[in-house]
C-alpha positions as CSV (number, residue, x, y, z in Angstrom):
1,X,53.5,-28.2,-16.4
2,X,51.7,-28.1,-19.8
3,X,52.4,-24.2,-21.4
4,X,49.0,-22.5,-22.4
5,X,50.4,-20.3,-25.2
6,X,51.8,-23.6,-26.2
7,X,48.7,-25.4,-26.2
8,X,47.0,-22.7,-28.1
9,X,49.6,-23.3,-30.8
10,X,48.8,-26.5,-31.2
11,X,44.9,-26.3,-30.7
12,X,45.2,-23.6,-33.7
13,X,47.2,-25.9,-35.9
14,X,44.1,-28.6,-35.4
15,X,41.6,-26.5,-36.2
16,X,42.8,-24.2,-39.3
17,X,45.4,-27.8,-40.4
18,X,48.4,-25.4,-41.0
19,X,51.2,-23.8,-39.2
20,X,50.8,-20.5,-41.4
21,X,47.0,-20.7,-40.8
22,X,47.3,-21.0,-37.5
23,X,49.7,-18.1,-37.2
24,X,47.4,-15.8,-38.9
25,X,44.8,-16.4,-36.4
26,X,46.6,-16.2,-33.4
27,X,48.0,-12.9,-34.9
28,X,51.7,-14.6,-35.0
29,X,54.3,-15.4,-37.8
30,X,54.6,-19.2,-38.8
31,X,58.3,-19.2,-37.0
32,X,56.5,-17.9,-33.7
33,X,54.1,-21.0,-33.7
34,X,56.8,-23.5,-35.2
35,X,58.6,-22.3,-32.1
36,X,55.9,-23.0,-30.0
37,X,55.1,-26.3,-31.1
38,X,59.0,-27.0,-31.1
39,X,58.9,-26.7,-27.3
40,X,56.0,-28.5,-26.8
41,X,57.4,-31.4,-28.2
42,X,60.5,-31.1,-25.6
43,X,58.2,-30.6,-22.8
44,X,55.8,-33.6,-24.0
45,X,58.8,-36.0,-25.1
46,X,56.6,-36.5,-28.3
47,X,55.9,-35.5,-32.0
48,X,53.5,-33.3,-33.0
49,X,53.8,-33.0,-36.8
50,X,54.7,-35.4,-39.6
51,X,55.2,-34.5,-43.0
52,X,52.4,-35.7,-45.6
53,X,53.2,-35.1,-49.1
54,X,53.7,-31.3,-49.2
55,X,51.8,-30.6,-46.1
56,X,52.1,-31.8,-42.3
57,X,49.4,-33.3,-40.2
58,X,48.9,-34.4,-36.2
59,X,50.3,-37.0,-35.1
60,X,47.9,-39.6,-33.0
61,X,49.5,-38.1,-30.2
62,X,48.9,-34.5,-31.1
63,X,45.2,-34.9,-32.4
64,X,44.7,-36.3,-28.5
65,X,46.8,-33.7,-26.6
66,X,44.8,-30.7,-29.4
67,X,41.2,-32.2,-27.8
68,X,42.5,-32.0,-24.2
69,X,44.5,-28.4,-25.4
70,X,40.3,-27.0,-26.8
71,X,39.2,-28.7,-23.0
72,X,41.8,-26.5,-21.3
73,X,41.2,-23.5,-23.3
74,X,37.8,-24.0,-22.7
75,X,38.4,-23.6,-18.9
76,X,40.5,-20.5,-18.9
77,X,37.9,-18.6,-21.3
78,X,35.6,-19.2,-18.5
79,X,38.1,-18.0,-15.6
80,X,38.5,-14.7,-17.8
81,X,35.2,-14.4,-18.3
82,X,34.5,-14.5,-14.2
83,X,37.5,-12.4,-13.5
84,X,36.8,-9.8,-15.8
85,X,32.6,-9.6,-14.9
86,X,34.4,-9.3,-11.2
87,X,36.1,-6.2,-12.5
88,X,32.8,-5.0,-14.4
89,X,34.8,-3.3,-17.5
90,X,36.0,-4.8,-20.2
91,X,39.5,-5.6,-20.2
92,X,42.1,-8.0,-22.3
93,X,42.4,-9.4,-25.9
94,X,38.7,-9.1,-28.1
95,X,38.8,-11.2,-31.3
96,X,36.6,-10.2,-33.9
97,X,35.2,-11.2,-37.3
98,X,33.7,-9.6,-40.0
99,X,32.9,-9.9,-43.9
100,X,33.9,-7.2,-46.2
101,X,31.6,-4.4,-46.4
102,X,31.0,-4.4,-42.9
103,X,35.2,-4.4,-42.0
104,X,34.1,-0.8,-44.5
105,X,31.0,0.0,-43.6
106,X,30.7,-0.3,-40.2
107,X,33.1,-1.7,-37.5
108,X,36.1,1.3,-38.0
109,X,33.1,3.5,-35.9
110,X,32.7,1.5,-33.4
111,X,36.2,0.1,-32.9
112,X,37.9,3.1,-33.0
113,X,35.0,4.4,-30.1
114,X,36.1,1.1,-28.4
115,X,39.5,1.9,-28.1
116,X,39.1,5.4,-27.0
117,X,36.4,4.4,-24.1
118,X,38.4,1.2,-22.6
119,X,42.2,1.8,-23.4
120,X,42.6,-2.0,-21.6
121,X,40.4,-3.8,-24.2
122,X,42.4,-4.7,-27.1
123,X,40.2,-5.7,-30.2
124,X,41.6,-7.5,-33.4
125,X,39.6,-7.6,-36.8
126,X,40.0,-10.1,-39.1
127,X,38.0,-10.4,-42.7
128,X,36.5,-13.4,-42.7
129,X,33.5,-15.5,-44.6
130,X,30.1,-15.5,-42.8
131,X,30.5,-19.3,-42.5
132,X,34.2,-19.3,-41.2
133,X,33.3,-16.4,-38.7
134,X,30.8,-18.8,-37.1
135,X,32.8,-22.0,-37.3
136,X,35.5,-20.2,-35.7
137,X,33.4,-18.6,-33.0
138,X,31.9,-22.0,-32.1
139,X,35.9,-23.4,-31.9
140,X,36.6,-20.8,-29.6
141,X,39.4,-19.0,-32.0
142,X,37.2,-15.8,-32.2
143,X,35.3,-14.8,-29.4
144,X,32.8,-12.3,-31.3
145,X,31.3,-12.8,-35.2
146,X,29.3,-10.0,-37.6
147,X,27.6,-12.2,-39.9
148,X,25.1,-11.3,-42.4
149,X,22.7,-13.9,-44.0
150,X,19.9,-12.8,-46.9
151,X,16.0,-13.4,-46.4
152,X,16.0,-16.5,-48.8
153,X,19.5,-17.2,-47.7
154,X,19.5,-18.1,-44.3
155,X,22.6,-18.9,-42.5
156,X,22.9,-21.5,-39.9
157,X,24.0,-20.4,-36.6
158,X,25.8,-23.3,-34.9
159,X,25.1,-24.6,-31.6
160,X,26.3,-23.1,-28.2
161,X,26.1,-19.8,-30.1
162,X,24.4,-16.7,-28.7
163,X,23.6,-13.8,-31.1
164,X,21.9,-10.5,-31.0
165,X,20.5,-8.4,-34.0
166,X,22.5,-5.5,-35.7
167,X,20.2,-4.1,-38.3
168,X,19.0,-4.9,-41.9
169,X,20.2,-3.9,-44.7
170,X,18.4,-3.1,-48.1
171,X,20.3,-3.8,-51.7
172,X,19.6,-1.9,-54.7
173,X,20.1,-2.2,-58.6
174,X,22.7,-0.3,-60.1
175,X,23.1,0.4,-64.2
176,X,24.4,2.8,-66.5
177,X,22.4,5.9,-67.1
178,X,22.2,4.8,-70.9
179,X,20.3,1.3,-69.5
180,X,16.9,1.4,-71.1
181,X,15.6,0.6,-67.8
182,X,17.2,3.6,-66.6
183,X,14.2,6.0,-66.6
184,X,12.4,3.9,-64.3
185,X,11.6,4.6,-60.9
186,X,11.5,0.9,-59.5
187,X,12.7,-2.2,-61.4
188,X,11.2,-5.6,-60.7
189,X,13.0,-9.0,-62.0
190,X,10.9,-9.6,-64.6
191,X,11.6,-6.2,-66.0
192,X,15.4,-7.3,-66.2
193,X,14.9,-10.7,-68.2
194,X,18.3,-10.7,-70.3
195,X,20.2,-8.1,-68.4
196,X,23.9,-9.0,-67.8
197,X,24.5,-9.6,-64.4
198,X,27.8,-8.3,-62.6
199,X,28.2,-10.5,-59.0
200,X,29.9,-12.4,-56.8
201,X,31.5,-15.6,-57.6
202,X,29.9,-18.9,-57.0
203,X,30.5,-19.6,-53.5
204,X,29.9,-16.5,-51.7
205,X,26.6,-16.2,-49.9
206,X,25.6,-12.9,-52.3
207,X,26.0,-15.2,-55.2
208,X,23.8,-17.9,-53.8
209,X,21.1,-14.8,-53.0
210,X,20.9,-13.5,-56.2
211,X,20.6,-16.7,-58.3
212,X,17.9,-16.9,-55.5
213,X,16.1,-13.9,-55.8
214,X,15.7,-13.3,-59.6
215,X,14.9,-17.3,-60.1
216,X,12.1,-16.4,-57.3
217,X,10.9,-13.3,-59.7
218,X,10.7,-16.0,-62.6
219,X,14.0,-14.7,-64.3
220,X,17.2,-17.4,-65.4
221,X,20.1,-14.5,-64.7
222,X,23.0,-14.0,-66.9
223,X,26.0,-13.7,-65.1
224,X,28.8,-12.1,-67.4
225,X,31.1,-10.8,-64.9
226,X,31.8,-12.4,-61.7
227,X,34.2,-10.6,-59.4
228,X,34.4,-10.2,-55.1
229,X,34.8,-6.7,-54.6
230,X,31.9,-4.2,-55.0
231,X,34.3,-1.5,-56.3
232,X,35.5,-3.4,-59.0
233,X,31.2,-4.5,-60.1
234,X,30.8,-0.7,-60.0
235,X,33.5,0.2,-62.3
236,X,32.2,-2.4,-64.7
237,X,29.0,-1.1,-64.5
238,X,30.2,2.2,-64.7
239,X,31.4,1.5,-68.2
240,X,27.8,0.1,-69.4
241,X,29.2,-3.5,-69.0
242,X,26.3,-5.0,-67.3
243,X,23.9,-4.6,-64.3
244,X,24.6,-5.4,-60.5
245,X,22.1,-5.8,-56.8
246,X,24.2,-4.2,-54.2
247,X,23.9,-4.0,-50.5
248,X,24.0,-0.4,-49.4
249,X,26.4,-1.1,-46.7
250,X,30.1,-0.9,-47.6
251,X,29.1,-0.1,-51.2
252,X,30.8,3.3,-51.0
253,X,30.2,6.3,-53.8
254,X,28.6,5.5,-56.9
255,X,30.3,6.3,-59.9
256,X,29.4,9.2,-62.7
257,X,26.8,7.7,-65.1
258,X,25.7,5.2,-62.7
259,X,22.2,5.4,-61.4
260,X,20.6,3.3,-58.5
261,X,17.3,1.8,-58.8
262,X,15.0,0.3,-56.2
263,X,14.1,-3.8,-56.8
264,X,10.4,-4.6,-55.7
265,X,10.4,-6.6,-53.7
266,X,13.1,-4.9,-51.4
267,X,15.4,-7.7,-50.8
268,X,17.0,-7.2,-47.0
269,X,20.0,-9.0,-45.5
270,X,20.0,-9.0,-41.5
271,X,23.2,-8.5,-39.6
272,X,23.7,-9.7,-36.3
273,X,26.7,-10.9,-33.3
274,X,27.0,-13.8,-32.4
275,X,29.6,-15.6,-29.7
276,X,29.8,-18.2,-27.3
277,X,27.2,-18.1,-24.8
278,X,29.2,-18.9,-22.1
279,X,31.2,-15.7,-22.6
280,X,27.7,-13.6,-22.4
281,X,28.6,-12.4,-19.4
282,X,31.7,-11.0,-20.4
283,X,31.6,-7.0,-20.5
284,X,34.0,-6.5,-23.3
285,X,31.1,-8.6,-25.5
286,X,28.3,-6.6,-24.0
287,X,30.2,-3.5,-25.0
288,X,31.0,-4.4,-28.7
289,X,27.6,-5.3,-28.7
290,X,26.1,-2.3,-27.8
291,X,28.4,-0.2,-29.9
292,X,27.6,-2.4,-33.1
293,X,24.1,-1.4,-33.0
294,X,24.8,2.6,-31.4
295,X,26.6,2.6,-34.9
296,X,24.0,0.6,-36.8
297,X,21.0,2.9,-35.9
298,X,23.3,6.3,-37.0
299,X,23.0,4.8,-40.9
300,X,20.0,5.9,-42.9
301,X,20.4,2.5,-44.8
302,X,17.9,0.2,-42.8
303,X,16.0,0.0,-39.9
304,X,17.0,-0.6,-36.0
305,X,18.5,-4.1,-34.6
306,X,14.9,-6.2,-33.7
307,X,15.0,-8.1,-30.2
């Protein structure tokens, strides 16, 4: 009889196309899986991996056994889901994940509630993209997704997917109190025609909404400085290096001499769940849920989750 953990190996190694990226998934080291896939091969009388220049890759015989492997896990996920609605708490392993400034901003409340209300429900946070979360939700290697997408940057929810609404947040501009534009109540894009831009790098869905939104206001941004984190845009703005547009969640203090502005139109970004909607059912979702948005409607930065 086929071994589930052992199949979950190898379904892992399909979908992220390494053995270290499938051990960080699963929460395992690389020699953990190896091991794995080292006894599947003895219990199968085949072979999984073959080298390819400085990489491996599935064999013919792997890639098959990997789509019955998704087909099986597929099956127990729903067995879970039954046994644990039968129980009516939420119980066993929760994978979860989460871009940056909500992994700050916003899950350590409600996890840490989580773990203090149902001691049997373990949840695991990972920092992902907005794009890998969902990928990864609809493969079945995370079970629950907080995504963000902006108003003029939409993000595709796959198929299969349920989701509910966490809240919406509002960004702001931030520049050095010796800005000209300082003084001003409220900025518009057109107002900051020539301003050097501090962002994200190309790539990241903030990057792709800001192009967006100042090109929208009629402005062609100049992007001096492009760096991920929003602690390190602050300290460059902090030292009159350039201006940035900054979600309020995660963004943490502002620094001394740095002042926050308003941009009219208010840009927003929604947050929301999403998971497989045959797990719905499944109370350690509806929990997680429930305590994403308990948590969401405490902040002063936006307004309540809609639907």
């Amino acid at each position: 009889m086929l071994d589930i953990g052992r199949l979950r190996a190898l379904h892992a190694v399909a979908v992220h196309g390494s053995v270290n990226a499938a051990a960080a998934a699963l929460g395992y080291t690389p020699s953990a899986v190896s091991q794995q896939l080292a006894k599947l091969e003895r219990e199968t009388g085949t072979t999984l991996l073959e080298r390819r220049g400085r990489g491996i890759a599935l064999t013919d015989a792997a890639a098959e056994l990997a789509g019955t492997a998704k087909e099986i896990l597929a099956l127990v996920e729903q067995a879970e889901v039954r046994l644990e609605e039968q129980r009516g708490q939420p119980v066993g392993r929760l994978t979860l994940g989460t871009f940056a400034t909500a992994a700050r901003g916003l899950l350590p409340g409600p996890l840490a509630e989580l773990a203090r209300e149902y001691p049997e429900l373990d949840l695991r946070l990972t920092e992902l993209d907005p794009h890998l979360s969902l990928d990864l939700v609809a493969r079945g290697e995370l079970d629950l997704a907080v995504v963000h997408d902006w108003e003029n940057t939409p993000l595709p929810v796959p198929e299969g997917l349920a989701r509910a609404d966490i809240g919406v947040d509002v960004a702001d501009v931030l520049l050095h109190e010796s800005h000209p534009l300082a003084a001003r109540a409220e900025l518009s894009p057109l107002e900051l025609t020539g301003a050097r831009w501090i962002c994200q790098p190309p790539g990241s869905i903030c990057h792709d909404w800001l192009i967006r939104t100042l090109r929208g206001g009629g402005v062609e941004p100049v992007l001096a400085h492009q760096v991920t984190e929003y602690q390190s845009q602050l300290a460059l703005a902090a030292k009159g290096l350039g201006v940035c547009l900054l979600p309020r969640l995660g963004r943490g203090p502002v620094p001394a001499h740095v002042v926050v502005r308003p941009l009219v139109p208010t840009p927003t970004r929604r947050l929301f769940a999403v998971w497989r909607q045959q797990a719905t059912r499944r109370p350690a979702i509806s929990v997680t849920v429930a305590a994403l948005r308990a948590h969401w409607a405490d902040r002063d930065t936006a307004p309540a989750p809609m639907g």
